[in-house]
Backbone bond lengths (Angstrom), bond angles and torsions (degrees), N, CA, C in turn:
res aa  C-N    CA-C-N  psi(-1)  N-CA   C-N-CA  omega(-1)  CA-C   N-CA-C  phi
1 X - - - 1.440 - - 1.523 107.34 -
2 X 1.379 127.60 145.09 1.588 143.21 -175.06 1.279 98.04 -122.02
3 X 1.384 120.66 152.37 1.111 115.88 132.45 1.534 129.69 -107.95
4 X 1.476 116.85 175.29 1.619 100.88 -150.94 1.989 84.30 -135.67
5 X 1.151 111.21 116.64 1.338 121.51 148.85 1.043 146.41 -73.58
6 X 1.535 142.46 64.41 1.253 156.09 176.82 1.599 132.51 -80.62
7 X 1.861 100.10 87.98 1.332 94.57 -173.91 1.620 99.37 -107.89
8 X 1.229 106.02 41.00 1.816 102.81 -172.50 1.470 90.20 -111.75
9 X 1.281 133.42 -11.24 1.418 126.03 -168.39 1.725 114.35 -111.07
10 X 1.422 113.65 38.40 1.267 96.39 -147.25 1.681 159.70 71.28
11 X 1.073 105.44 -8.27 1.263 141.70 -150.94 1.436 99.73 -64.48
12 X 1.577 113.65 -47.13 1.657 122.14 -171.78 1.404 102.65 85.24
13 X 1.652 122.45 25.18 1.538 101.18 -173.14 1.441 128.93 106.57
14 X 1.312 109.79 -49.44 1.564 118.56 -177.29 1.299 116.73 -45.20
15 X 1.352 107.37 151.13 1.358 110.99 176.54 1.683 127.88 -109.47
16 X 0.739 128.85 169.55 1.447 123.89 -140.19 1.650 97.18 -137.51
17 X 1.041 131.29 122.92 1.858 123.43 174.87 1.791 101.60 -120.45
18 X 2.025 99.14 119.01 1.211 97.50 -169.96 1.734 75.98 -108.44
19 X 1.643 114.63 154.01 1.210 146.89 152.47 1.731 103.58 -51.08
20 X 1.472 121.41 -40.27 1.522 96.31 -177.42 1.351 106.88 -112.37
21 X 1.657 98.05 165.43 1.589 85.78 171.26 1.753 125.18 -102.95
22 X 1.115 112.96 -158.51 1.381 107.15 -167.19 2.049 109.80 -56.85
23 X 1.611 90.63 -16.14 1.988 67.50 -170.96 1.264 113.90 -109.79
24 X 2.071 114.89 -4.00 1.185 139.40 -157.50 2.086 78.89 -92.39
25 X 1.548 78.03 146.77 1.998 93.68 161.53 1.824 89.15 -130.82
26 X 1.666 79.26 164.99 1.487 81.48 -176.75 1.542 102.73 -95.97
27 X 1.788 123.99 158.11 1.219 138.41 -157.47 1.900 98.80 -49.01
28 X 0.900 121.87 -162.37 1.101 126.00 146.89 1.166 103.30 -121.09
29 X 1.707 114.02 155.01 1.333 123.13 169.34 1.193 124.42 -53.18
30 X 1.552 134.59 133.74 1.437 124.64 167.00 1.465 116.70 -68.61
31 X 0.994 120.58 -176.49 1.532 125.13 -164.23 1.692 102.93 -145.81
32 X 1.512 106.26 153.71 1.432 93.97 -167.71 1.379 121.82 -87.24
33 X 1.603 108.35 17.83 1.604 122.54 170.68 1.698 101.82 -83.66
34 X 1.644 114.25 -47.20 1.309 110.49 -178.49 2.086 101.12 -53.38
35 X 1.108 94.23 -43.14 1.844 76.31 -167.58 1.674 109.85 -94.15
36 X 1.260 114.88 20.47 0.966 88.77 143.72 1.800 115.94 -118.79
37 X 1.000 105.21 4.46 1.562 92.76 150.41 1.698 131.92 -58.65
38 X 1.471 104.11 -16.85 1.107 119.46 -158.67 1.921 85.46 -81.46
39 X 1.626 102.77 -49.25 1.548 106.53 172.43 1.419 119.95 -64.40
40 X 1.112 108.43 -5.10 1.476 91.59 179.27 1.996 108.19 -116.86
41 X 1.265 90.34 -1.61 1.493 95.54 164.88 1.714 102.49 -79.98
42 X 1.545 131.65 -28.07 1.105 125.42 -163.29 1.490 89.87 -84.23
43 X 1.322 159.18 -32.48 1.539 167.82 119.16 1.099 92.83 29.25
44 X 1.623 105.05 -89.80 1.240 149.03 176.96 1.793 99.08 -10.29
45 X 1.481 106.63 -54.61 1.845 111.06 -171.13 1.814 92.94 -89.18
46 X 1.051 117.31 -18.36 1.921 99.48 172.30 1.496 87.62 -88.90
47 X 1.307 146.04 -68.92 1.523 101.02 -169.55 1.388 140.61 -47.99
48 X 0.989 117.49 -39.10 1.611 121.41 165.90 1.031 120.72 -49.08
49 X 1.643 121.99 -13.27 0.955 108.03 174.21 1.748 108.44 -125.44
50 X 1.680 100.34 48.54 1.160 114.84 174.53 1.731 125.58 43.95
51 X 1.699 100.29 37.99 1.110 118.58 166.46 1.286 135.94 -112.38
52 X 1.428 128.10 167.38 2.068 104.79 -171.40 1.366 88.12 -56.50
53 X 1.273 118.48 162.24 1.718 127.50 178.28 1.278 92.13 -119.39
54 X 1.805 105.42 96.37 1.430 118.53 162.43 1.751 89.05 -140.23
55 X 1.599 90.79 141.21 1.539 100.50 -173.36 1.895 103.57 -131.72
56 X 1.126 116.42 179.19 1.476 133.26 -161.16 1.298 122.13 -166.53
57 X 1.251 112.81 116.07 1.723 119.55 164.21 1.270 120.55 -134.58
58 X 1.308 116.53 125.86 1.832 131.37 171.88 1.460 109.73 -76.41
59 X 1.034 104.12 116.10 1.979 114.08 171.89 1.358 97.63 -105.66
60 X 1.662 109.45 143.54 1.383 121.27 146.41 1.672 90.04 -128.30
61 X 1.232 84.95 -172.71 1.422 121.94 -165.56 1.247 100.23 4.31
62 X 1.286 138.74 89.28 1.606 135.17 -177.88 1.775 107.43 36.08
63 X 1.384 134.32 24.51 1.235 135.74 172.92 1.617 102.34 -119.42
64 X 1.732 96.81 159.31 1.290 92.87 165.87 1.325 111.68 -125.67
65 X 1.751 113.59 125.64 1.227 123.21 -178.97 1.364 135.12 -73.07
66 X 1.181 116.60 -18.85 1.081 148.21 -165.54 1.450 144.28 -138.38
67 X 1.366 136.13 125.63 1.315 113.46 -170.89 1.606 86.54 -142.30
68 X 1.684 114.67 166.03 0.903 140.49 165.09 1.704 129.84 -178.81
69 X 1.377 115.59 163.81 1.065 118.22 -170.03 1.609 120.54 -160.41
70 X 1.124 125.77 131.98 1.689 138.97 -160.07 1.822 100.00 -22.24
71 X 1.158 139.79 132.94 1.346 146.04 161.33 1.504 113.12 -133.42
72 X 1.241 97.04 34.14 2.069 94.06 -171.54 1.572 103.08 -68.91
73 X 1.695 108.12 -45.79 1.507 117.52 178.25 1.379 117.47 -50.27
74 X 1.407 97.88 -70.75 1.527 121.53 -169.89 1.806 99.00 -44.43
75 X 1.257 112.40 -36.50 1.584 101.53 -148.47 2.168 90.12 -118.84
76 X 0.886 111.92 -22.69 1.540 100.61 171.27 1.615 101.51 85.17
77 X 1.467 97.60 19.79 1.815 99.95 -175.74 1.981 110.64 -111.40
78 X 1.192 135.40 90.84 1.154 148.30 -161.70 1.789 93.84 -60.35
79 X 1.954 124.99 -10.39 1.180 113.01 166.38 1.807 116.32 -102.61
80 X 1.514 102.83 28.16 1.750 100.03 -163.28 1.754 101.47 -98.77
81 X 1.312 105.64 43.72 1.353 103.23 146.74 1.302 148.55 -83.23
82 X 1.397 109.73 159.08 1.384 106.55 -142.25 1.606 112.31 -56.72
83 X 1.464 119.31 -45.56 1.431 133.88 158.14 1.078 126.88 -18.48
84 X 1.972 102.70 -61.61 1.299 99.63 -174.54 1.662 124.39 -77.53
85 X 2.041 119.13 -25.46 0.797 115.60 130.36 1.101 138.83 -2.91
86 X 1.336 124.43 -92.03 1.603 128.50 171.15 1.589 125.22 -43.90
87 X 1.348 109.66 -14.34 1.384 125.77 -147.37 1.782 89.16 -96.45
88 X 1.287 122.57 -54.87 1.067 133.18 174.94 1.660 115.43 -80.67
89 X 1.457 121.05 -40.06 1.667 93.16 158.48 1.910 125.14 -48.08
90 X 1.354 108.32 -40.32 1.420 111.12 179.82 1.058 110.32 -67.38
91 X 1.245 127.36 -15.40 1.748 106.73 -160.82 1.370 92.29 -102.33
92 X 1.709 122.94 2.72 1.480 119.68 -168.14 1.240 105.95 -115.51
93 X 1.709 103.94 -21.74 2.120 95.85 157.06 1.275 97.16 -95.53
94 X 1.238 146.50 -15.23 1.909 103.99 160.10 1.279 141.74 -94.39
95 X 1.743 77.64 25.15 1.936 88.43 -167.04 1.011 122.27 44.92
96 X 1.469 134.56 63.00 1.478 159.19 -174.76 1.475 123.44 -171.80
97 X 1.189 99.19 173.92 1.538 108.70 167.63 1.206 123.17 -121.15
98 X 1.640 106.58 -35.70 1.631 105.24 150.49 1.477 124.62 -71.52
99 X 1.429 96.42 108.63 1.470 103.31 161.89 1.391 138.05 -89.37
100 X 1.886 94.59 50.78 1.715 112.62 179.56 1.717 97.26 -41.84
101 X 1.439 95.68 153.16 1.556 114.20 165.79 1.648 143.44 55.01
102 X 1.774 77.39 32.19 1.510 128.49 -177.87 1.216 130.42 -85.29
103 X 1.304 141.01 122.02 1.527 116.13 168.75 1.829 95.78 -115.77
104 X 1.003 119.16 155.74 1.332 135.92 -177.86 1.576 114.45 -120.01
105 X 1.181 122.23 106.71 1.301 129.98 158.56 1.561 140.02 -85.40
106 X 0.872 117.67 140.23 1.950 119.52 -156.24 1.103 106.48 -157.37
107 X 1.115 138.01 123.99 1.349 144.00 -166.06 1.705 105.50 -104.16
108 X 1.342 118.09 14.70 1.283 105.77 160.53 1.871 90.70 -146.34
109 X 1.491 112.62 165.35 1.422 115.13 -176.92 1.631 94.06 -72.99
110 X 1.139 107.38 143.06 1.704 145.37 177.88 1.342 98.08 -58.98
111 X 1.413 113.86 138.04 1.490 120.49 -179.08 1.684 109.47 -92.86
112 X 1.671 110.91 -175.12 1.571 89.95 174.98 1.051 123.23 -78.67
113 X 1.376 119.21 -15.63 1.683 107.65 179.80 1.776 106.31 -92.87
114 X 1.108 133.78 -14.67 1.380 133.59 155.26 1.375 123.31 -52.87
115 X 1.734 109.63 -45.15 1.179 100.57 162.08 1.770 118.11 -83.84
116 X 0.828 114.87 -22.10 1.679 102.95 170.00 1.521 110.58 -61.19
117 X 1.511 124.41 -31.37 1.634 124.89 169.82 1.509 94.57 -66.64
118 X 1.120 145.43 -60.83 1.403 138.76 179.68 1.337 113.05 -30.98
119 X 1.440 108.23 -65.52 1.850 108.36 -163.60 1.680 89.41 -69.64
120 X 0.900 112.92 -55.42 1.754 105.60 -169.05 1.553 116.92 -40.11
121 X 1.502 125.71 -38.37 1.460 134.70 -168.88 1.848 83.10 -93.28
122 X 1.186 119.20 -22.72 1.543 106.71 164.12 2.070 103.58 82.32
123 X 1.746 107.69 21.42 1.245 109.47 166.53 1.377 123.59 -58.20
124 X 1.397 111.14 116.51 1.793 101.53 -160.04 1.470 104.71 -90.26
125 X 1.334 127.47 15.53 1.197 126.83 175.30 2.086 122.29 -152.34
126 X 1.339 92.72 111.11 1.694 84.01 166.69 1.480 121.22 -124.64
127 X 1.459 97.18 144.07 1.431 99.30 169.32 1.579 138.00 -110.59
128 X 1.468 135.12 117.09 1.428 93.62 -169.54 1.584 84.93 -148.72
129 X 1.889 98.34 173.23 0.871 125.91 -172.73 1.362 121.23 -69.36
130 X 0.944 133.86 -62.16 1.634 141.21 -172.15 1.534 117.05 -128.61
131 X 1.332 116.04 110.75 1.294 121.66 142.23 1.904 127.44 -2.64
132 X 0.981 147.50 135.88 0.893 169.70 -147.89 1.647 117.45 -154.94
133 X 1.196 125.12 81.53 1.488 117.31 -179.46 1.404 120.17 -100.99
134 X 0.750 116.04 36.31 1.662 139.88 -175.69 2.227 97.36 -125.15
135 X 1.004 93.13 -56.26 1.402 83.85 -158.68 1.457 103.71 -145.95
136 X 1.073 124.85 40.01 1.126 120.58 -175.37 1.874 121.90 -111.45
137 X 1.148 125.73 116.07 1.435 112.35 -168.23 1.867 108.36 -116.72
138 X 1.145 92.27 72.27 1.652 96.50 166.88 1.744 104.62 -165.14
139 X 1.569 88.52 47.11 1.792 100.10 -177.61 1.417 127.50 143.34
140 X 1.560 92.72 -56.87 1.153 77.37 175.95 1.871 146.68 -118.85
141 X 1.500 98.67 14.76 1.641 126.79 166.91 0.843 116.81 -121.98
142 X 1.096 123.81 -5.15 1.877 144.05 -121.90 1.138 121.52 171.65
143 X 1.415 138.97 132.13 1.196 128.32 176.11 2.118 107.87 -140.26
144 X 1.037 99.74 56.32 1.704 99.75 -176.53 2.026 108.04 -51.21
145 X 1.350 83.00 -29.77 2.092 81.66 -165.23 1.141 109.65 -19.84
146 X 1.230 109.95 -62.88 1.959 126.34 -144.64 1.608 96.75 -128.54
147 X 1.472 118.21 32.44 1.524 106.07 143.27 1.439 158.67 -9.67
148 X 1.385 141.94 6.35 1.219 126.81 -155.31 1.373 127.53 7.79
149 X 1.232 96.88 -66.35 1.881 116.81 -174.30 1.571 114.12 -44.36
150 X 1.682 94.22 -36.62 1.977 105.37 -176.71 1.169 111.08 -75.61
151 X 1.285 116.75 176.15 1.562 109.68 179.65 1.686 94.40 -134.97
152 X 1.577 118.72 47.24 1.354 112.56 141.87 1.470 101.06 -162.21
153 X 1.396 117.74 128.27 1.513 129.43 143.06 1.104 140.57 -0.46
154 X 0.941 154.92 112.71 1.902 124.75 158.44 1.241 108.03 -122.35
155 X 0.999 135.45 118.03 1.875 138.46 143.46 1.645 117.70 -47.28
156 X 1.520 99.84 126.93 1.299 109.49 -146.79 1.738 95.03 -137.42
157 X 1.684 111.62 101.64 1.595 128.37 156.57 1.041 127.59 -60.87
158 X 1.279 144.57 40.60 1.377 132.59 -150.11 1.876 102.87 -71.23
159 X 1.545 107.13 169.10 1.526 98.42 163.37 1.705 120.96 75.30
160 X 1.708 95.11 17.81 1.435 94.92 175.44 1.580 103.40 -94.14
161 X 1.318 108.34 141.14 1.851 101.06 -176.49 1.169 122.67 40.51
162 X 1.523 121.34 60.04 1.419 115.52 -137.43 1.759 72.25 -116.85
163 X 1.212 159.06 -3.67 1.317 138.78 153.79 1.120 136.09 -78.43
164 X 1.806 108.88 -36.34 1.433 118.10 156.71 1.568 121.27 -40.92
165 X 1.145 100.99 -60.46 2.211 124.38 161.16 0.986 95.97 -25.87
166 X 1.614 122.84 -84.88 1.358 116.03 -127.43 2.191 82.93 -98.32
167 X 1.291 140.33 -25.73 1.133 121.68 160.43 1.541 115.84 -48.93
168 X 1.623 138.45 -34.43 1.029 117.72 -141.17 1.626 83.68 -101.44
169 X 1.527 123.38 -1.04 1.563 126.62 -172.35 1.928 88.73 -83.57
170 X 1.080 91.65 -55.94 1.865 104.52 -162.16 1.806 102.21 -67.96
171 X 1.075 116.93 -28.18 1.582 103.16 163.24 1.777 120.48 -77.45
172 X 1.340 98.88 -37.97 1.527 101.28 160.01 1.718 132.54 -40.72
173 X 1.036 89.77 -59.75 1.903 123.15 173.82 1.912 106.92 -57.21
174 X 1.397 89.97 -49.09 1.563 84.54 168.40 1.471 133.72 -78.97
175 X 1.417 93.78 -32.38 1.754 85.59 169.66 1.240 115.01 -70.79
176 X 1.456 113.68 -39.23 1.824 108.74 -165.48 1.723 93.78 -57.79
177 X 1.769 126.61 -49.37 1.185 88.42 -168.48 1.691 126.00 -66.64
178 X 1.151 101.67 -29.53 1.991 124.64 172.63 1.743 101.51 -27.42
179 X 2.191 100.38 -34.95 1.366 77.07 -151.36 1.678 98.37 -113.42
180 X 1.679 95.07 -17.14 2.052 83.67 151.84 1.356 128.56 -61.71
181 X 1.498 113.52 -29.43 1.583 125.26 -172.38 1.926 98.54 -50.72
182 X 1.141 105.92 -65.86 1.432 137.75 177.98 1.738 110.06 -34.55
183 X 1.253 110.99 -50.39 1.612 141.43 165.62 1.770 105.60 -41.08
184 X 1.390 81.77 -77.26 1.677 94.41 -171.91 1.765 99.29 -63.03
185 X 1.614 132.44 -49.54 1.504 127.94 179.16 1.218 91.25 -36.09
186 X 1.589 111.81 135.24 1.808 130.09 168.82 1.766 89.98 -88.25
């Protein structure tokens, strides 16, 4: 930390305390394409492991708290989505359950019980990649965000990297059937 003396600007003298010093700049802000790359790198580890490749990361304060990614297969658990995953690593490094001052990234739209883990941990912000019209409740089968009836909010980005998303779902989808088709061929 410096402090910075500026009596050329009007100032009267005052002094000024900047966080960097003369050779440091400050980061640049991330953007919500960088994190969700970050979600769709977590994809990236449920396909490999021959799972839907939908991935998830919780940021606070320009950090990310959280990561997760689809385990319904791997783990025989019908709640090992990627969301809720993430949902419960965070709430176990902030020692809470509200995960005030959160944004949540997901590279596919949040189902209804994902978003019911959302409003409940009280994440006041999600972002995600692709729509879901089958099952999706933050728009588009479904709309939990902006409830009346609920007693929390959510602010809702839809459509970030929303081709990468929904390509890396639709190449998935095609091989598995390519590769049952192949299965069943005698």
């Amino acid at each position: 930390m410096r402090l910075l003396s500026d009596t050329n600007h009007r100032t009267k003298g005052l002094l000024f305390i900047s966080h960097f010093s003369s050779h440091e700049k400050p980061a640049p802000p991330h953007t919500h394409e960088e994190w969700m790359r970050r979600a769709i790198t977590e994809a990236g580890k449920a396909q490999a492991r021959e799972e839907v490749p939908i991935g998830c990361v919780i940021v606070r304060n320009n950090k990310i708290i959280a990561r997760g990614h689809n385990l319904r297969e791997s783990n025989q658990d019908p709640t090992g989505h990627a969301e809720l995953i993430a949902i419960r690593k965070a709430a176990r490094k902030l020692g809470s359950w509200r995960l005030l001052d959160t944004v949540l990234y997901v590279t596919l739209e949040p189902c209804t019980m994902c978003m019911g883990a959302i409003i409940l941990a009280r994440i006041p912000t999600v972002v995600f990649g692709c729509y879901d019209p089958k099952g999706g409740a933050a728009g588009s089968l479904y709309d939990f965000s902006n409830d009346p009836r609920l007693n929390h909010c959510v602010e809702l980005l839809p459509r970030v990297l929303e081709s990468e998303c929904s390509n890396l779902l639709s190449t998935f989808f095609t091989e598995l059937r390519r590769r049952k088709q192949k299965e069943r061929t005698p």
